[in-house]
N, C-alpha and C positions, 0 to 999 in steps of 0.2 A: 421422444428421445429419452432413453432412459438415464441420463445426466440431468435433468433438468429439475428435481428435488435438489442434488448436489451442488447447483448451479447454483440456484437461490438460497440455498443455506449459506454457500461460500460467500455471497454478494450479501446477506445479512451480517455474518460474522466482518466484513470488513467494513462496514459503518462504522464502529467506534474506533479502530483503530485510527482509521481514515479522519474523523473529527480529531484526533487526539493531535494526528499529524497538520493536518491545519491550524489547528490553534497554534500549535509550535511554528509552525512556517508565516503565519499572517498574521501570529498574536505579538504584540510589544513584549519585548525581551524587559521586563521591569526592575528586578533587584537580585542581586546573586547573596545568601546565606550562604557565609565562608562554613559557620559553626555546623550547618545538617548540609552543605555542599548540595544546595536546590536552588532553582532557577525559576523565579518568579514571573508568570506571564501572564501579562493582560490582553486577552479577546480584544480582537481590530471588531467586531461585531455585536454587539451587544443585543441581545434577543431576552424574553420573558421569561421568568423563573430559571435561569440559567446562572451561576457565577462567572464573572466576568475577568476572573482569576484564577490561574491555577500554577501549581507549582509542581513543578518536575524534578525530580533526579536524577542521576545519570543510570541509574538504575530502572528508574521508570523509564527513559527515552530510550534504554535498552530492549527493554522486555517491548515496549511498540516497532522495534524495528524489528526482536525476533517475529513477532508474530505476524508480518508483513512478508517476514521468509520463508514460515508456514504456509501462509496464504499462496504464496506463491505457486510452493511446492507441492499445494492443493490441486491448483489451478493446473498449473503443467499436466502434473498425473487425470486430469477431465479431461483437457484438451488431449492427451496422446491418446486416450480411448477414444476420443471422438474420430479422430486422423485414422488410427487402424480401422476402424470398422468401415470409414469409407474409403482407405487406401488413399490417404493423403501423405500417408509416411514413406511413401516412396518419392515424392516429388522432390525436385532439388532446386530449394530456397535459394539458391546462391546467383548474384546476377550474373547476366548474362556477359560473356567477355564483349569486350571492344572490338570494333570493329576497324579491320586497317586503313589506315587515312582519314581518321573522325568519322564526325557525324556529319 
């Protein structure tokens, strides 16, 4: 398949965002710094050689969402090559109506 460099590049580039988002979502919300407006959080996980702390900005929890939008927007544009070449873009996602009288 010739996506499949593209594939594993996207699926390596989203590791770190992915941990960044985790830590945010399962890490203890720890202290808020009114003076640099950063948000202090402690790792629910504790692992070796890691810090068990990190501190975000709203600037840094920005720049991990853009880049989750990218990813995204990667991924879309794989998968719609993948669909044209085998004529999956003509199928219609949308379900199927109801039937009269239920099911």
């Amino acid at each position: 398949m010739p996506e499949t460099e593209a594939i594993a590049k996207l699926l390596n580039d989203a590791i770190a965002p992915s941990d960044e988002r985790n830590f945010l979502a399962h890490g203890r919300w720890w202290s808020f710094d009114p003076q640099t407006a950063t948000i202090n959080v402690r790792g629910g996980i504790r692992r070796q050689d890691e810090d068990q702390f990190g501190e975000y900005s709203e600037e840094t929890i920005s720049a991990i969402a853009d880049r989750f939008e990218t990813l995204e927007t990667d991924l879309y544009k794989l998968r719609s090559n993948i669909e044209k070449r085998r004529g999956d873009h003509d199928f219609d996602w949308s379900p199927p109506p109801c039937s009269e009288g239920g099911a």
